[in-house]
Each structure stands twice: as C-alpha cells, then as structure tokens.
MARRO-303373 format. One record per residue (C-alpha): x, y, z; residue in one letter; residue number from 1. Coordinates in steps of 0.5 Angstrom, whole numbers, always signed. Example, Ala and Ser with C-alpha at 12.3 -4.5 7.8 and 13.67 -1.06 7.14 Angstrom:
<recs>
REC   east  north     up  code  pos
REC    +25     -9    +16     A    1
REC    +27     -2    +14     S    2
</recs>
This chain:
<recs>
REC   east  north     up  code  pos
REC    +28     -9    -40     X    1
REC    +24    -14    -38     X    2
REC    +23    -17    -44     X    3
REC    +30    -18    -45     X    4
REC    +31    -21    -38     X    5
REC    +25    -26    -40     X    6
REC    +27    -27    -46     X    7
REC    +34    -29    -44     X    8
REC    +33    -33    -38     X    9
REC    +26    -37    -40     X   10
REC    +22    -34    -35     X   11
REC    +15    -35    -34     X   12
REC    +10    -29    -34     X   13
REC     +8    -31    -27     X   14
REC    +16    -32    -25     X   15
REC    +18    -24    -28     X   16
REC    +11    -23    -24     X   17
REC    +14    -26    -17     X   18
REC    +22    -23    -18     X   19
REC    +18    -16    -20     X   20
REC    +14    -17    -12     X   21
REC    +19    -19     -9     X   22
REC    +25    -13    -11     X   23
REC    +19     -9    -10     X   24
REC    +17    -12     -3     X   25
REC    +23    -11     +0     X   26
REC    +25     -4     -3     X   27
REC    +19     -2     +0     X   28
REC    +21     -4     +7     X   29
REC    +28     -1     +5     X   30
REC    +25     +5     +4     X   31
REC    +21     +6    +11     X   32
REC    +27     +3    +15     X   33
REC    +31    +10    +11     X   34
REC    +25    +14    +12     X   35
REC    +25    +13    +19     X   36
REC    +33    +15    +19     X   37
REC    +33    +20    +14     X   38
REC    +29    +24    +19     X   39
REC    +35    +24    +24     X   40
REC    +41    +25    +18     X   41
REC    +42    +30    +13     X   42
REC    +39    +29     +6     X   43
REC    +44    +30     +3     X   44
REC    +49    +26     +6     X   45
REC    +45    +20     +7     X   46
REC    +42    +21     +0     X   47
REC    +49    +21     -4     X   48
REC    +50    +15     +0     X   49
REC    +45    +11     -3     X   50
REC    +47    +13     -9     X   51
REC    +53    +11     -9     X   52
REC    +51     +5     -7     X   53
REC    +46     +4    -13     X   54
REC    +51     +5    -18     X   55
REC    +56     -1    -16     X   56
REC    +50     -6    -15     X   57
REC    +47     -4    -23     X   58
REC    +55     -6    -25     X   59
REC    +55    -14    -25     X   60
REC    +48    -15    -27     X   61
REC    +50    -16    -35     X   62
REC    +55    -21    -33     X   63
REC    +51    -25    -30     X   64
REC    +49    -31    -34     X   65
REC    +46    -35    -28     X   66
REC    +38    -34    -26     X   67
REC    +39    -34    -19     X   68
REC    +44    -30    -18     X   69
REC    +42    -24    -23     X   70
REC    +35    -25    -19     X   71
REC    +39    -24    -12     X   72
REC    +43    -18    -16     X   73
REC    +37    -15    -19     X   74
REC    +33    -16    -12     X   75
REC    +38    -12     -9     X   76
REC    +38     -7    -14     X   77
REC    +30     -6    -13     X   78
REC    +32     -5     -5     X   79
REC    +36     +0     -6     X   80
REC    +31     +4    -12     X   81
REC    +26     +4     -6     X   82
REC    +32     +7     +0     X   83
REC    +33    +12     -7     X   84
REC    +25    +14     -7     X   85
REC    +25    +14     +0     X   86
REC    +30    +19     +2     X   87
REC    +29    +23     -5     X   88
REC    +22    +25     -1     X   89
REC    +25    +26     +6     X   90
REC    +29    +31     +2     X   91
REC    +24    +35     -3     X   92
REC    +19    +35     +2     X   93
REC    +23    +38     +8     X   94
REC    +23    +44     +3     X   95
REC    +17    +44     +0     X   96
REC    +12    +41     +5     X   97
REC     +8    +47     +5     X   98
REC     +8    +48     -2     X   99
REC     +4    +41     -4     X  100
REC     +4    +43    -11     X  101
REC    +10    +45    -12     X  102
REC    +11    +38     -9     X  103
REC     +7    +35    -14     X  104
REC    +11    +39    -20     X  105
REC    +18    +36    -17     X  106
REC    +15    +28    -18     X  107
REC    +15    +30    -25     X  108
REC    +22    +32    -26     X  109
REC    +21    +23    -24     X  110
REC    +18    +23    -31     X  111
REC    +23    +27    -34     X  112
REC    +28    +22    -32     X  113
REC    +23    +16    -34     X  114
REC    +23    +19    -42     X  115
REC    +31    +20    -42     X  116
REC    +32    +13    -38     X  117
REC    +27    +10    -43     X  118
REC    +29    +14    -50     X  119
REC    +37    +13    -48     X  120
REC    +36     +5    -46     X  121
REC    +33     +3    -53     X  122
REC    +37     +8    -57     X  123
REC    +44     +4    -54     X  124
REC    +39     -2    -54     X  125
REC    +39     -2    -62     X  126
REC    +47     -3    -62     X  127
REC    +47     -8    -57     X  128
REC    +45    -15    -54     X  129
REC    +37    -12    -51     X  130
REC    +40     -6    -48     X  131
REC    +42    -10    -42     X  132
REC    +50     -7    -44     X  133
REC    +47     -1    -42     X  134
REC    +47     -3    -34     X  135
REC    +54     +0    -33     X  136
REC    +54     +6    -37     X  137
REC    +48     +9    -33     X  138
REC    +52     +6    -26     X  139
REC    +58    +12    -29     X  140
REC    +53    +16    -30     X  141
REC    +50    +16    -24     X  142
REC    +56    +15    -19     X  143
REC    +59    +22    -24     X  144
REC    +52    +27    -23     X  145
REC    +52    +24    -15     X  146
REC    +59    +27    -14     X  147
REC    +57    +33    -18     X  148
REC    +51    +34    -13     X  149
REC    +56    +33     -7     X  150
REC    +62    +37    -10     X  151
REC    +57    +43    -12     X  152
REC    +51    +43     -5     X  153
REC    +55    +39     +0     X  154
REC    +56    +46     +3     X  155
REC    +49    +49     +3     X  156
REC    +43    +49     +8     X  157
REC    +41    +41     +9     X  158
REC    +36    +40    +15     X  159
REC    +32    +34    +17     X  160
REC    +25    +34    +17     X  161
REC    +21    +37    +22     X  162
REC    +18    +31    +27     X  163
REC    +10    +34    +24     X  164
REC    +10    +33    +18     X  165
REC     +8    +26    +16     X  166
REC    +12    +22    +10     X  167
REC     +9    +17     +6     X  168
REC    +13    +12     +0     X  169
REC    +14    +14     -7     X  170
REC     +9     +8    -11     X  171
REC    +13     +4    -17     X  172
REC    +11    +11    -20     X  173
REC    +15    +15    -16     X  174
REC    +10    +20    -12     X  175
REC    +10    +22     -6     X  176
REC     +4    +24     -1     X  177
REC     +5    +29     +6     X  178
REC     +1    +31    +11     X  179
REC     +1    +34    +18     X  180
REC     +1    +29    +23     X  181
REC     -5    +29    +28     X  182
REC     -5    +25    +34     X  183
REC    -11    +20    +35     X  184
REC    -11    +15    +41     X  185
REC    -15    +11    +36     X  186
REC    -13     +5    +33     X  187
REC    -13     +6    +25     X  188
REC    -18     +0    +23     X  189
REC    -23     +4    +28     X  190
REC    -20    +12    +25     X  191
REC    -22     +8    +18     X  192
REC    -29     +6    +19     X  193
REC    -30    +12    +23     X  194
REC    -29    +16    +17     X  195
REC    -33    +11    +13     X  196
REC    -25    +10     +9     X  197
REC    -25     +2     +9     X  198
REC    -28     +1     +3     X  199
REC    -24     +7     -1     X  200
REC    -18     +3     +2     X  201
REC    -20     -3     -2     X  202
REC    -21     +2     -8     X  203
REC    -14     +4     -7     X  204
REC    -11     -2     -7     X  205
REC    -14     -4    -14     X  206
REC    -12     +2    -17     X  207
REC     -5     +1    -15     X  208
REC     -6     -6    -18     X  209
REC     -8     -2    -24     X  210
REC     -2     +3    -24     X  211
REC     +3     -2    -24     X  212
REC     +0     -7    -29     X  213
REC     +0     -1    -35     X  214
REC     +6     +0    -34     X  215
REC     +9     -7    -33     X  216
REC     +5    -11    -38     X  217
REC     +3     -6    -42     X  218
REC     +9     -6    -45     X  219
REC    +12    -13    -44     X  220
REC     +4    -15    -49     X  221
REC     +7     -9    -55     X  222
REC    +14    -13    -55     X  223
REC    +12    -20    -54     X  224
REC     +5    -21    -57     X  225
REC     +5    -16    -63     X  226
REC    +13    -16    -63     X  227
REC    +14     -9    -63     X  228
REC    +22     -6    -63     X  229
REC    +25     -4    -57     X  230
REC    +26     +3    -60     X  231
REC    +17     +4    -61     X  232
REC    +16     -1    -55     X  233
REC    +21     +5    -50     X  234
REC    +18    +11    -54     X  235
REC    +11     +9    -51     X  236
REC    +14     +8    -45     X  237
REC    +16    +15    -46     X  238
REC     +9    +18    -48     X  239
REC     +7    +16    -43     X  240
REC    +11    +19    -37     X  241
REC    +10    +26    -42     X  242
REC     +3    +25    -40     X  243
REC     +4    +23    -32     X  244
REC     +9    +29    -33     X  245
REC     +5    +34    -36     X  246
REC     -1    +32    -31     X  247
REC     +4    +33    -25     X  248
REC     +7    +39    -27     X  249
REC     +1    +41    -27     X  250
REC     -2    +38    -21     X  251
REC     -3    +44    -16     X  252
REC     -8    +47    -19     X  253
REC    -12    +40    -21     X  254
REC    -11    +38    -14     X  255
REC    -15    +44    -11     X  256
REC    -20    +45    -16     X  257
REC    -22    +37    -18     X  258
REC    -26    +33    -15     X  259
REC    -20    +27    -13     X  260
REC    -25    +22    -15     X  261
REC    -28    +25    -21     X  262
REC    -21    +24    -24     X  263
REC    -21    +16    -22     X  264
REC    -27    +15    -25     X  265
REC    -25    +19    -32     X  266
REC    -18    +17    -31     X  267
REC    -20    +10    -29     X  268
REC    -24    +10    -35     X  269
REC    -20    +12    -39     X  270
REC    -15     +6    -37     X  271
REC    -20     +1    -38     X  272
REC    -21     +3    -45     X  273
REC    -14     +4    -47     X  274
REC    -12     -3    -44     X  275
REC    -19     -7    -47     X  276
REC    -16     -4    -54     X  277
REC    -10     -6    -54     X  278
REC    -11    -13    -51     X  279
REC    -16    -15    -58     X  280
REC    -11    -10    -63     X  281
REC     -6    -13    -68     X  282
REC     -5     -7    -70     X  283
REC     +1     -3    -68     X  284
REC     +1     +4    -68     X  285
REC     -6     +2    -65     X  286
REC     -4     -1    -60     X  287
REC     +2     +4    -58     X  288
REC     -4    +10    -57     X  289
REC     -9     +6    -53     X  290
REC     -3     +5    -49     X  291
REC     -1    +12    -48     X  292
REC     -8    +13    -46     X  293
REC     -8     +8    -41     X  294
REC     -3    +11    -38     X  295
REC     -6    +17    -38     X  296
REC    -11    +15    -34     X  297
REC     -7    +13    -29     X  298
REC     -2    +18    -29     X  299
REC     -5    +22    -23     X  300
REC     -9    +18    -19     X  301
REC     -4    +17    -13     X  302
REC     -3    +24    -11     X  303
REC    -10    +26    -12     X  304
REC    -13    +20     -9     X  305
REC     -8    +22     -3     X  306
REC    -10    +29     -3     X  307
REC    -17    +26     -2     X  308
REC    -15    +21     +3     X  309
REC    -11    +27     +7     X  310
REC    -18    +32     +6     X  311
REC    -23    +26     +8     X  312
REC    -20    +23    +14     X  313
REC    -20    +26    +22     X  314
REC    -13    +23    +22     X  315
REC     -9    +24    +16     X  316
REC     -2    +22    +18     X  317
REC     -5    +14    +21     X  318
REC    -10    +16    +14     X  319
REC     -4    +16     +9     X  320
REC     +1    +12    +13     X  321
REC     -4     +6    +11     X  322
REC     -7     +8     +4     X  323
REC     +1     +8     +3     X  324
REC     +1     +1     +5     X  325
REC     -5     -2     +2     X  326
REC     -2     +1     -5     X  327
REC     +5     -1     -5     X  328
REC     +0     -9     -3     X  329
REC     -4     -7    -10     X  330
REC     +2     -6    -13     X  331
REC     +6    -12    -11     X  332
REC     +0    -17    -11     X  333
REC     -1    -15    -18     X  334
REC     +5    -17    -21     X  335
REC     +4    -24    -20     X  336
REC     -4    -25    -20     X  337
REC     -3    -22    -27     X  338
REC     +3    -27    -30     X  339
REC     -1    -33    -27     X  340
REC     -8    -30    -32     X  341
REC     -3    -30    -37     X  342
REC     +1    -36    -37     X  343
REC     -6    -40    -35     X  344
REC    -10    -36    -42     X  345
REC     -6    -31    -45     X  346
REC     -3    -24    -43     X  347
REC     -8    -21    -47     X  348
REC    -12    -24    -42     X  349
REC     -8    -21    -37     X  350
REC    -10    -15    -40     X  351
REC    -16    -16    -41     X  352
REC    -17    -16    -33     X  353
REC    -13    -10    -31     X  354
REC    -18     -6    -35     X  355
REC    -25    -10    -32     X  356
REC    -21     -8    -26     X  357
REC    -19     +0    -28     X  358
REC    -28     -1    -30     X  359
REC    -29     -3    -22     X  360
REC    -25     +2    -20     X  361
REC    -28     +8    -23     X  362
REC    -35     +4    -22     X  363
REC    -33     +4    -15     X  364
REC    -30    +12    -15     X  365
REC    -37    +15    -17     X  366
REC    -39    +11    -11     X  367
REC    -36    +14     -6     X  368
REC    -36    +20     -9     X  369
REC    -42    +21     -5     X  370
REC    -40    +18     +2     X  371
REC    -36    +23     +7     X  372
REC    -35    +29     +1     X  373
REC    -33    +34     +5     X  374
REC    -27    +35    +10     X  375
REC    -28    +31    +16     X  376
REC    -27    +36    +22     X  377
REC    -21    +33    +28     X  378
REC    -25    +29    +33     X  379
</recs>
C-alpha cells in the first residue's frame, strides 16, 4: 500500500516517513486512553465498538484524491488501529494473563491476518488501480465479522481486567506484554538505574526502530528500487509474518527456555545481515529471502525482550509501562529518520543503516547479557 499511496501523491521518503509517525504517534495515545477505559467496560462491547468505527473510516480513503485530506482520513484510520490493538489486549490478556505463552501463541493469530490481508490485498490489487480499491471491500468485511462476533458471544461471560495485572501496548507489529503490577514509591528513572536497565532501555528503543524499518522500508526498497510486483512484493511480506507466526505460536517454551537476549543478539544479526544483503542485491529472489530472514530476526524480540524486562526488574509493572513507551519512541522516530537517510542518499542507504543499527543492537545484546542476569528480588 505505501508504495501505491507514495506513488499516487508524490511524496518524499521523508514525507511517508512523517505521515506514518504521526498516524502511529496518535494511535498510541488512542490505544493508552482505550487501555485505561477498557479496564472499566466490557471487552466485548467496547472492542465492537471500535471496530465498527474502523470499518466506516477505511470506506473514504480511495475516493480521496487530495493529500491533505487522505492524510487526515489515513491519521484517523491509524488512530483507531491503535484503540483496536489496545482493547484486543485488554480482552485476551483478561483471559489469558496466567498463561503467557498461550498469550503469545494468540498475537500470532496477528500474523495470520498479516498473511491473509497481505495475499488478499495483491491478489485484489493485480485487477485494480494499486490495490487501493480494496479499502472498502475489507471495511464490509470487517463491519460483517464484528457483528457476527456480537450476534454469536454478546451473551458469554465478558469481564474486565483485574486492577493487578499490568497492560502494556501492542507494538506496530501487534505484541503484547503483561506482568503483575508491583508498587514501588520510587520514580521509574530511579527503579531503572537501580536495576542497572537505563542502558537496556536504550537497546530497546533501537531495536524497535529496527522492527518498524524491516517492514516498512523493507518492502517499499523490493517495489521501488528493484521493481517487484505487488503480488511477490505482498508474498514477502507474508513470508515474513509466517516466520513472526511460527515463532509466536511457538513462543512459550522459547520464552521460558531462552535466554531473551541471546535471541536479540542472533535475531538481531540475522536482520542485519538480511537487510545489508538486500540493500547491495539486484537480484530479485535474492532479495526477496534476505527479507524474509530479516524479518525473522525481528519477528520475536518484543515479547521476549519483555519477558526479560519483567524477570530483570524489581518493578515490573513501572518497568514495562516505560520500555513500551520508549519502544513505540523507536519505532516512530525511525520512520522519518530512515526516509531523511534515503532522500539525502538512497533508500538503499536507508537500509544500510537500519542494518548497522540491528549489528549495534545485537552488539549491545551480548553486552548486557552479562549485567543483572538473574531475577531481581522486590526491594
């Protein structure tokens, strides 16, 4: 879709780097203002809602010929993305809080939809004018399987969360973290130097920089600079959220029997690796599976690093609240940062980049793997 929406409007890399932060930006602050109101509401209810809500505001995105105000129907659209991720979490981790790696299998049902949205998208796409007429044909889909979930469940048990569990945000990449919240009368700068975290928070935010750019420049190098279709363009897309699935579903016994930050490092070098290959590649199947590999490496690192975050800290709830913070920081500061790399050199330079910052990542991962190894008792 970016491509297209690039392509149609002539927009800058650093112009689609800003109108992507800005979308994501405020669906974050969406998403913490639903989290906090869907403690106090029915899941179910709220989450239909929202929905709903999603599925009219994706109908007037391809009749918008004007870049200010498919910009301002685009925002709105993210907005409402980060309530959906939101809500979804306060719904599934109401049920499954005590089971975190049934938690993390259910954030893989994320990449399921990835793989369909992504096939579904450049198979509709091929027949039309850059996909961007399929906008209204997922708003009825959606807006039709909402009111099936309400017709079918509106009647089951449907509680809030408990006030003691922790709720963090999705990342872009639809994961979630949950701990039980601790009450520390310690700001959370001093809670994180006394963990010796301060540095790890830094590592995080990069890595989420990271986490974004595979996925949005990723895919926008294979269909601008090596002019692949939108259907092996969507296909590697999808590749790679079979990878992030598999690695989710199988999530639970990774989390509890692997280092978190051994798999940054390898995960983080993987990326690097995938995304340095496919920046100096001319060749297209090349470049189409050192992109999968990269976001491979990718595909685990927020619900492990979170797992680690919550075993490190004396204060997991303050802990986690602020990691998912400075990841969604990363994450948005590198969708510009990228396309300013890209329009001053190329966005193979851009890629270039994100990979020497995925190398610093796991660089800084084995580092840290030495500092506060073990659980860190409440003080």
């Amino acid at each position: 879709m970016l491509a297209s929406v690039q392509q149609a409007f002539g927009l800058s890399n650093t112009s689609l780097g800003v109108l992507l932060a800005i979308g994501v930006t405020a669906g974050a602050g969406a998403g913490a203002a639903i989290g906090h109101l869907g403690r106090r509401r029915r899941p179910l209810h709220l989450l239909c809602a929202i929905l709903a809500a999603w599925g009219v505001l994706l109908i007037p995105l391809v009749s918008l010929s004007g870049f200010v105000g498919f910009a301002i129907s685009f925002s709105a659209v993210q907005i409402v993305m980060g309530a959906v991720d939101a809500q979804m979490n306060v719904g599934a981790t109401a049920a499954l809080f005590t089971q975190p790696g049934a938690l993390v299998r259910f954030h893989g049902l994320f990449n399921v939809g990835c793989i369909a949205g992504a096939l579904g998208t450049a198979t509709f796409g091929v027949t039309s004018i850059g996909g961007a007429r399929v906008w209204p044909v997922l708003s009825v889909v959606l807006l039709l399987a909402t009111l099936l979930w309400w017709v079918r469940n509106r009647s089951q048990p449907d509680e809030a969360l408990s006030d003691e569990v922790h709720l963090t945000l999705a990342s872009p990449s639809g994961d979630a973290a949950v701990t039980t919240s601790t009450h520390d009368e310690a700001g959370i700068l001093a809670i994180l130097r006394r963990d010796s975290m301060v540095g790890f928070l830094v590592v995080f935010a990069t890595a989420a920089l990271v986490e974004g750019g595979v996925f949005t420049w990723g895919v926008l190098y294979l269909r601008r600079e090596l002019h692949i279709g939108l259907f092996v363009g969507a296909s590697a897309y999808a590749l790679g959220n079979v990878i992030a699935g598999v690695g989710r579903f199988f999530g639970g016994p990774l989390i509890s029997s692997v280092a978190p930050l051994r798999a940054l490092a390898i995960g983080s070098s993987l990326t690097a690796i995938g995304l340095m290959v496919e920046a100096s590649t001319h060749h297209g199947v090349v470049a189409v599976v050192v992109f999968v590999i990269a976001a491979a490496g990718v595909s685990l690192n927020w619900p492990l690093l979170m797992a680690d975050v919550g075993n490190r800290s004396s204060s997991p709830g303050s802990a986690v609240g602020a990691f998912t913070a400075a990841g969604y920081l990363g994450w948005v500061a590198g969708a510009p940062l990228i396309g300013i790399v890209a329009d001053s050199w190329s966005l193979a330079a851009g890629l270039v980049s994100l990979g020497a910052l995925a190398f610093m990542v796991a660089v800084a991962a084995v580092v840290l793997k030495r500092v506060n190894p073990g659980k860190v008792q409440s003080r």
